[in-house]
C-alpha positions as CSV (number, residue, x, y, z in Angstrom):
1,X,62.3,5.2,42.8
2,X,63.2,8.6,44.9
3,X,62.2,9.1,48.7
4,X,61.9,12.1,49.9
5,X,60.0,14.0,52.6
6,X,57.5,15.1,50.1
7,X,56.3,11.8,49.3
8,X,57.2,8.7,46.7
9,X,58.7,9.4,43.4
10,X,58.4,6.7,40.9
11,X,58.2,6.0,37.0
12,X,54.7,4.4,35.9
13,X,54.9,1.0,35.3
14,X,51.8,2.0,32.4
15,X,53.2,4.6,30.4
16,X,56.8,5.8,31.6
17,X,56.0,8.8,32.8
18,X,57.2,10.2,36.3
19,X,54.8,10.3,39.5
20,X,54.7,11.3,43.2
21,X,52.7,9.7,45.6
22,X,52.5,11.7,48.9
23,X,50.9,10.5,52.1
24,X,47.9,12.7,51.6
25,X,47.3,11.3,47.9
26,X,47.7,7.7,48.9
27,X,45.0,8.3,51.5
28,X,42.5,10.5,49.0
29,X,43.2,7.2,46.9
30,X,42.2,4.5,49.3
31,X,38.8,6.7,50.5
32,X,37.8,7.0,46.6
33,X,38.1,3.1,46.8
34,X,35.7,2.8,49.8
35,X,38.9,0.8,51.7
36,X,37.3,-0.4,55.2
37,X,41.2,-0.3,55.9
38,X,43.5,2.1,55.0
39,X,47.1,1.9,55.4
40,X,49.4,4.6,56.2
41,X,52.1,5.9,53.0
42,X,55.6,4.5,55.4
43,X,58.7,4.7,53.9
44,X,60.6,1.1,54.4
45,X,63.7,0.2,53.9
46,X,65.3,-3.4,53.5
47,X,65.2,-5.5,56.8
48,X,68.8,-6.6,56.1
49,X,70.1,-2.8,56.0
50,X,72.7,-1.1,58.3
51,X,71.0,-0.4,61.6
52,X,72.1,3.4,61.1
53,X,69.6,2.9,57.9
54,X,66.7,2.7,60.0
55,X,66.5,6.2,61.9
56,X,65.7,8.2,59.2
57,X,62.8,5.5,57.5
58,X,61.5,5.5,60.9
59,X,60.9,8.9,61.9
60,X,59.6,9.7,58.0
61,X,56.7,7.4,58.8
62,X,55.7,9.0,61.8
63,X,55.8,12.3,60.1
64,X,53.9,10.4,57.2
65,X,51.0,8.8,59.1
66,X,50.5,12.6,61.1
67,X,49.6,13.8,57.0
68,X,47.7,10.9,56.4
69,X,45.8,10.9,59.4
70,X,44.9,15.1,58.6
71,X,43.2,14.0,55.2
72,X,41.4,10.7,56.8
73,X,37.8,12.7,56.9
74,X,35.6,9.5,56.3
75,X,36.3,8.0,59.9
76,X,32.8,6.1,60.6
77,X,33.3,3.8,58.0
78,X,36.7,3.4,57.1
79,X,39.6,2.9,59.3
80,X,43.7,4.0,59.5
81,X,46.3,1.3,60.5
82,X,49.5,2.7,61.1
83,X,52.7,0.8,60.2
84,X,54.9,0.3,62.5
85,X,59.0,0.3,61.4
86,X,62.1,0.3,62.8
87,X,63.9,-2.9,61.0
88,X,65.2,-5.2,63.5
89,X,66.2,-2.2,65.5
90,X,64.3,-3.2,69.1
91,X,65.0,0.5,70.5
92,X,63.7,1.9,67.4
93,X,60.8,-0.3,67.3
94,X,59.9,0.9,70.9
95,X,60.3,4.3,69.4
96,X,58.2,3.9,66.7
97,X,55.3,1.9,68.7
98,X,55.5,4.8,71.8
99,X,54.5,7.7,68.7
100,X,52.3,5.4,66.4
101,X,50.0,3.7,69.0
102,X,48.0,7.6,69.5
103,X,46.9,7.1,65.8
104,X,45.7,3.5,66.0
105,X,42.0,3.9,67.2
106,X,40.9,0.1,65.8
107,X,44.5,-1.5,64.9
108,X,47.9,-1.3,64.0
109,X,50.5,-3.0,61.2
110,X,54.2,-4.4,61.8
111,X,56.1,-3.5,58.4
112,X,59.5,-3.9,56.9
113,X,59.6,-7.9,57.6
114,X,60.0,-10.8,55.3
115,X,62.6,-8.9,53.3
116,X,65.7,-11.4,53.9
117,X,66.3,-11.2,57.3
118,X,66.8,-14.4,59.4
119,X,63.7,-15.9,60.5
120,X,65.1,-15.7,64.4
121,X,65.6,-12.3,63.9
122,X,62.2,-11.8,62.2
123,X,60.1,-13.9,64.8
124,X,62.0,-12.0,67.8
125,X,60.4,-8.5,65.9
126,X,57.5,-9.4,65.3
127,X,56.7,-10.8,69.2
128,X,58.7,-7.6,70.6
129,X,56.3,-5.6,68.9
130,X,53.6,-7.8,70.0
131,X,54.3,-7.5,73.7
132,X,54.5,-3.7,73.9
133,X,51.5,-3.1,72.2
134,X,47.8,-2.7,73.7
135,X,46.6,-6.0,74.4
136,X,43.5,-5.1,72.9
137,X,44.7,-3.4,69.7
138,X,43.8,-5.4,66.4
139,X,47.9,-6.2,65.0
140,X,48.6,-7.1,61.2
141,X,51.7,-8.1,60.2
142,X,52.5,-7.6,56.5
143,X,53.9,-9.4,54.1
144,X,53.1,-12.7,56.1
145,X,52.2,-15.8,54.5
146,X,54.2,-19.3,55.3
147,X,52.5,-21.3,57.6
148,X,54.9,-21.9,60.1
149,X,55.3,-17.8,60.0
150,X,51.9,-17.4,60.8
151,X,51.4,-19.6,63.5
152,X,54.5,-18.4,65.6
153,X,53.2,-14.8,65.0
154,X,49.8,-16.0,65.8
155,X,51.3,-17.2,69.4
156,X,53.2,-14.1,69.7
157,X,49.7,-12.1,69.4
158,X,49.5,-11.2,66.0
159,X,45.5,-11.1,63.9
160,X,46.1,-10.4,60.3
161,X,48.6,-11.3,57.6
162,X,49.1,-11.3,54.1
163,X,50.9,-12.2,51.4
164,X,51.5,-13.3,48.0
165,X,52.9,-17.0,48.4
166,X,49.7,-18.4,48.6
167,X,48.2,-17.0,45.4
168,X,51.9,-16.8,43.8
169,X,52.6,-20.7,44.6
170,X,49.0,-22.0,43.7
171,X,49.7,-20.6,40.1
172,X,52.6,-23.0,39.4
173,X,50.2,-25.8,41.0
174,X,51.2,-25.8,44.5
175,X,48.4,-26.5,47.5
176,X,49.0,-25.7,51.0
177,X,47.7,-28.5,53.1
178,X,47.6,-30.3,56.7
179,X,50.2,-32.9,55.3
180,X,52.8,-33.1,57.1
181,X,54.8,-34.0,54.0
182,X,56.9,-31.6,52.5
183,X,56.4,-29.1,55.1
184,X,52.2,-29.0,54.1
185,X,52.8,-28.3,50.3
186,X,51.4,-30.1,47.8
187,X,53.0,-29.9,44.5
188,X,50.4,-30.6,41.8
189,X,51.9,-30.2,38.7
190,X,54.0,-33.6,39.3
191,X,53.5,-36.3,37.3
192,X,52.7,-38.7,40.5
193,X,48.8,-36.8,40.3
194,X,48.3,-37.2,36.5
195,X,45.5,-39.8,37.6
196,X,44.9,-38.7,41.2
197,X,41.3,-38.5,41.2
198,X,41.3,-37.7,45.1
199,X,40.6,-34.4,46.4
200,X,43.4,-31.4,46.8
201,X,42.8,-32.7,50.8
202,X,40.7,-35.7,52.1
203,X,37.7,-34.5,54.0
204,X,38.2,-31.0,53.1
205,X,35.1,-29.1,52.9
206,X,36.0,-26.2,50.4
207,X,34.6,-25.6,47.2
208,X,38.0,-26.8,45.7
209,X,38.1,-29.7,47.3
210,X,34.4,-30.6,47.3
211,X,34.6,-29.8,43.1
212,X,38.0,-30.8,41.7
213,X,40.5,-33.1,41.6
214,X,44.1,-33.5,41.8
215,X,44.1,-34.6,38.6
216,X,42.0,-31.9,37.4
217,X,44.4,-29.5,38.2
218,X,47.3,-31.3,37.6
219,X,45.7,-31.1,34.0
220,X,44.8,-27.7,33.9
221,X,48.6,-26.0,35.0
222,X,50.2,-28.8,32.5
223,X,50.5,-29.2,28.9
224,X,47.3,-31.1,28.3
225,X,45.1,-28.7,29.4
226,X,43.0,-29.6,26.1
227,X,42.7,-33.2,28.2
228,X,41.7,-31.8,31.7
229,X,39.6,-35.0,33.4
230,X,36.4,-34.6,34.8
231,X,35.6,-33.2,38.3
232,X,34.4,-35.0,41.1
Protein backbone atom coordinates (compact mmCIF):
# COMPACT_ATOMS: atom_id res chain seq x y z
CA UNK A 1 0.00 0.00 0.00
CA UNK A 2 1.21 3.73 -1.17
CA UNK A 3 -0.12 7.07 0.50
CA UNK A 4 0.02 9.83 -1.20
CA UNK A 5 -1.90 13.16 -1.47
CA UNK A 6 -3.85 11.89 -4.25
CA UNK A 7 -5.51 9.19 -2.37
CA UNK A 8 -4.82 5.32 -1.33
CA UNK A 9 -2.94 3.03 -3.56
CA UNK A 10 -3.38 -0.56 -3.02
CA UNK A 11 -3.26 -4.10 -4.90
CA UNK A 12 -6.83 -5.89 -4.96
CA UNK A 13 -7.07 -8.43 -2.65
CA UNK A 14 -9.68 -10.12 -5.70
CA UNK A 15 -7.68 -10.11 -8.70
CA UNK A 16 -4.09 -8.46 -8.17
CA UNK A 17 -4.47 -5.67 -9.96
CA UNK A 18 -3.48 -2.03 -8.74
CA UNK A 19 -6.20 0.55 -7.32
CA UNK A 20 -6.53 4.05 -5.94
CA UNK A 21 -9.01 5.04 -3.69
CA UNK A 22 -9.23 8.85 -3.28
CA UNK A 23 -11.31 10.75 -0.75
CA UNK A 24 -13.84 11.69 -3.32
CA UNK A 25 -14.29 7.93 -4.55
CA UNK A 26 -14.52 6.51 -1.09
CA UNK A 27 -17.38 9.06 -0.55
CA UNK A 28 -19.25 8.41 -4.26
CA UNK A 29 -18.88 4.70 -2.77
CA UNK A 30 -20.47 4.96 0.54
CA UNK A 31 -23.61 7.32 -1.06
CA UNK A 32 -24.15 4.46 -3.85
CA UNK A 33 -24.51 2.24 -0.62
CA UNK A 34 -27.18 4.40 0.93
CA UNK A 35 -24.63 4.71 4.28
CA UNK A 36 -26.75 6.73 6.95
CA UNK A 37 -23.03 7.34 8.09
CA UNK A 38 -20.25 8.02 6.12
CA UNK A 39 -16.77 8.17 7.22
CA UNK A 40 -14.13 10.43 5.97
CA UNK A 41 -10.97 8.71 3.59
CA UNK A 42 -8.03 9.68 6.83
CA UNK A 43 -4.77 8.56 6.39
CA UNK A 44 -3.52 6.73 9.79
CA UNK A 45 -0.66 5.75 10.84
CA UNK A 46 0.47 3.25 13.67
CA UNK A 47 -0.40 4.56 17.29
CA UNK A 48 3.10 3.34 18.45
CA UNK A 49 4.99 5.54 15.64
CA UNK A 50 7.50 8.37 16.27
CA UNK A 51 5.62 11.38 17.32
CA UNK A 52 7.40 13.38 14.27
CA UNK A 53 5.13 10.48 12.25
CA UNK A 54 2.09 12.08 13.11
CA UNK A 55 2.22 15.76 11.45
CA UNK A 56 2.07 14.78 8.14
CA UNK A 57 -1.07 11.88 8.68
CA UNK A 58 -2.65 14.53 10.46
CA UNK A 59 -2.84 17.45 8.31
CA UNK A 60 -3.54 14.84 5.06
CA UNK A 61 -6.85 14.07 6.80
CA UNK A 62 -7.85 17.50 7.13
CA UNK A 63 -7.08 18.12 3.62
CA UNK A 64 -8.92 14.75 2.93
CA UNK A 65 -12.21 15.22 4.81
CA UNK A 66 -12.37 19.17 2.95
CA UNK A 67 -12.59 16.70 -0.62
CA UNK A 68 -14.90 14.48 0.91
CA UNK A 69 -17.04 16.84 2.33
CA UNK A 70 -17.12 18.78 -1.59
CA UNK A 71 -18.64 15.43 -3.14
CA UNK A 72 -21.13 14.70 0.10
CA UNK A 73 -24.33 16.05 -2.10
CA UNK A 74 -26.94 13.68 -0.46
CA UNK A 75 -26.90 15.63 3.04
CA UNK A 76 -30.71 15.11 4.25
CA UNK A 77 -30.31 11.63 4.58
CA UNK A 78 -26.90 10.56 4.97
CA UNK A 79 -24.42 11.98 7.26
CA UNK A 80 -20.23 12.73 7.34
CA UNK A 81 -18.24 11.96 10.53
CA UNK A 82 -14.88 13.17 10.43
CA UNK A 83 -12.00 11.26 11.95
CA UNK A 84 -10.19 12.73 14.20
CA UNK A 85 -6.00 11.88 14.32
CA UNK A 86 -3.13 12.89 15.78
CA UNK A 87 -1.66 9.54 17.52
CA UNK A 88 -1.09 10.10 21.08
CA UNK A 89 0.23 13.52 20.11
CA UNK A 90 -2.21 15.75 22.67
CA UNK A 91 -1.11 19.07 20.75
CA UNK A 92 -1.83 17.53 17.52
CA UNK A 93 -4.94 16.10 18.67
CA UNK A 94 -6.02 19.71 19.70
CA UNK A 95 -4.97 20.62 16.20
CA UNK A 96 -6.83 18.25 14.50
CA UNK A 97 -10.19 18.68 16.70
CA UNK A 98 -9.82 22.87 16.32
CA UNK A 99 -10.00 22.19 12.00
CA UNK A 100 -12.28 18.96 12.02
CA UNK A 101 -15.17 20.09 14.48
CA UNK A 102 -16.49 22.85 11.36
CA UNK A 103 -17.29 19.60 9.29
CA UNK A 104 -19.01 17.60 12.00
CA UNK A 105 -22.75 18.82 11.70
CA UNK A 106 -24.26 15.47 13.59
CA UNK A 107 -20.93 13.76 14.99
CA UNK A 108 -17.43 13.11 14.96
CA UNK A 109 -14.85 9.82 15.09
CA UNK A 110 -11.51 9.40 17.30
CA UNK A 111 -9.11 7.23 14.93
CA UNK A 112 -5.75 5.67 15.01
CA UNK A 113 -6.35 3.88 18.54
CA UNK A 114 -6.20 0.24 19.47
CA UNK A 115 -3.04 -0.17 17.33
CA UNK A 116 -0.55 -1.31 20.22
CA UNK A 117 -0.22 1.57 22.22
CA UNK A 118 -0.50 1.26 26.14
CA UNK A 119 -3.95 1.25 27.30
CA UNK A 120 -2.93 4.43 29.70
CA UNK A 121 -1.84 6.11 26.93
CA UNK A 122 -4.93 5.11 24.82
CA UNK A 123 -7.64 5.89 27.62
CA UNK A 124 -5.79 9.42 28.27
CA UNK A 125 -6.52 10.06 24.17
CA UNK A 126 -9.46 9.10 23.92
CA UNK A 127 -10.91 11.37 27.17
CA UNK A 128 -8.62 14.34 25.86
CA UNK A 129 -10.44 14.25 22.84
CA UNK A 130 -13.59 13.84 24.75
CA UNK A 131 -13.22 16.93 26.84
CA UNK A 132 -12.39 19.48 24.02
CA UNK A 133 -15.09 18.50 21.97
CA UNK A 134 -18.81 19.95 21.84
CA UNK A 135 -20.63 18.49 24.60
CA UNK A 136 -23.33 17.89 22.43
CA UNK A 137 -21.56 16.38 19.34
CA UNK A 138 -22.35 12.54 18.83
CA UNK A 139 -18.30 10.91 19.33
CA UNK A 140 -17.43 7.30 17.97
CA UNK A 141 -14.42 5.89 18.74
CA UNK A 142 -13.10 3.25 16.25
CA UNK A 143 -11.79 0.23 16.58
CA UNK A 144 -13.32 -0.16 20.15
CA UNK A 145 -14.56 -3.29 21.42
CA UNK A 146 -13.24 -4.82 25.01
CA UNK A 147 -15.50 -4.15 27.61
CA UNK A 148 -13.50 -2.55 30.00
CA UNK A 149 -12.45 -0.19 26.84
CA UNK A 150 -15.73 0.70 26.40
CA UNK A 151 -16.88 1.55 29.61
CA UNK A 152 -13.86 3.87 30.55
CA UNK A 153 -14.55 5.61 27.07
CA UNK A 154 -18.16 5.62 27.83
CA UNK A 155 -17.26 7.65 31.18
CA UNK A 156 -14.91 9.76 29.34
CA UNK A 157 -18.00 10.77 26.92
CA UNK A 158 -17.69 8.61 24.15
CA UNK A 159 -21.39 7.09 22.03
CA UNK A 160 -20.25 4.65 19.47
CA UNK A 161 -17.66 1.97 19.07
CA UNK A 162 -16.77 -0.82 17.05
CA UNK A 163 -14.94 -3.60 16.49
CA UNK A 164 -14.14 -7.01 15.44
CA UNK A 165 -13.37 -8.96 18.83
CA UNK A 166 -16.78 -9.55 19.41
CA UNK A 167 -17.64 -11.25 16.15
CA UNK A 168 -13.86 -12.47 15.71
CA UNK A 169 -13.83 -14.20 19.42
CA UNK A 170 -17.50 -15.62 19.17
CA UNK A 171 -16.26 -17.64 16.10
CA UNK A 172 -13.67 -19.69 18.12
CA UNK A 173 -16.70 -20.11 20.71
CA UNK A 174 -16.02 -17.31 23.02
CA UNK A 175 -19.22 -15.36 24.78
CA UNK A 176 -18.86 -12.13 26.42
CA UNK A 177 -20.88 -12.09 29.60
CA UNK A 178 -21.62 -10.27 33.10
CA UNK A 179 -19.38 -13.02 34.84
CA UNK A 180 -17.00 -11.76 36.55
CA UNK A 181 -14.90 -14.82 35.79
CA UNK A 182 -12.23 -14.55 33.48
CA UNK A 183 -12.61 -10.91 32.92
CA UNK A 184 -16.58 -11.66 31.46
CA UNK A 185 -15.54 -14.29 28.75
CA UNK A 186 -16.95 -17.37 28.38
CA UNK A 187 -14.92 -19.82 26.53
CA UNK A 188 -17.29 -22.35 25.03
CA UNK A 189 -15.44 -24.58 23.11
CA UNK A 190 -14.01 -26.20 26.54
CA UNK A 191 -14.76 -29.43 27.37
CA UNK A 192 -16.20 -28.30 30.96
CA UNK A 193 -19.71 -27.27 28.60
CA UNK A 194 -19.83 -30.60 26.56
CA UNK A 195 -23.12 -31.18 28.69
CA UNK A 196 -23.93 -27.72 29.91
CA UNK A 197 -27.45 -27.52 29.00
CA UNK A 198 -27.79 -23.96 30.76
CA UNK A 199 -28.01 -20.87 28.83
CA UNK A 200 -24.84 -18.80 27.26
CA UNK A 201 -26.07 -16.40 30.50
CA UNK A 202 -28.75 -17.12 33.21
CA UNK A 203 -31.69 -14.88 32.88
CA UNK A 204 -30.61 -13.51 29.64
CA UNK A 205 -33.29 -12.48 27.50
CA UNK A 206 -31.65 -12.73 23.91
CA UNK A 207 -32.63 -14.79 21.24
CA UNK A 208 -29.27 -16.86 21.97
CA UNK A 209 -29.82 -17.31 25.18
CA UNK A 210 -33.60 -17.86 25.20
CA UNK A 211 -32.87 -20.66 22.08
CA UNK A 212 -29.54 -22.45 22.71
CA UNK A 213 -27.45 -23.93 24.96
CA UNK A 214 -23.96 -24.07 26.07
CA UNK A 215 -23.81 -27.25 24.94
CA UNK A 216 -25.26 -26.55 21.70
CA UNK A 217 -22.63 -24.53 20.80
CA UNK A 218 -20.02 -26.13 22.40
CA UNK A 219 -21.18 -28.83 19.74
CA UNK A 220 -21.50 -26.78 16.90
CA UNK A 221 -17.63 -25.02 17.01
CA UNK A 222 -16.26 -28.62 17.99
CA UNK A 223 -15.56 -31.77 16.24
CA UNK A 224 -18.99 -33.35 16.73
CA UNK A 225 -20.83 -31.04 15.09
CA UNK A 226 -22.77 -34.15 13.43
CA UNK A 227 -23.85 -34.69 17.41
CA UNK A 228 -24.98 -31.07 18.22
CA UNK A 229 -27.76 -31.60 21.30
CA UNK A 230 -30.97 -30.22 21.17
CA UNK A 231 -31.89 -26.56 22.06
CA UNK A 232 -33.70 -25.38 24.92
Amino acid sequence: MKVDEEGVNFRSPHNGEQMLLTPEHSINIQQALGSDIMMQLDHVVSSVSDDSDFKEPMERSVRWLDRCDKVHNNRKKQILFPIIQGGLNFELRKECIDKMVPYAEYGIAIGGLSGGEEKEGFWKTVNFCCKHLPEKLPKYVMGVGWQTDMVLCALSGADMFDCVYPTRTARFGTALVFENANNGELHLNRQIYKRDFRPVEEDCTCRTCKNYTRAFIHASIGKDKDKIPITI
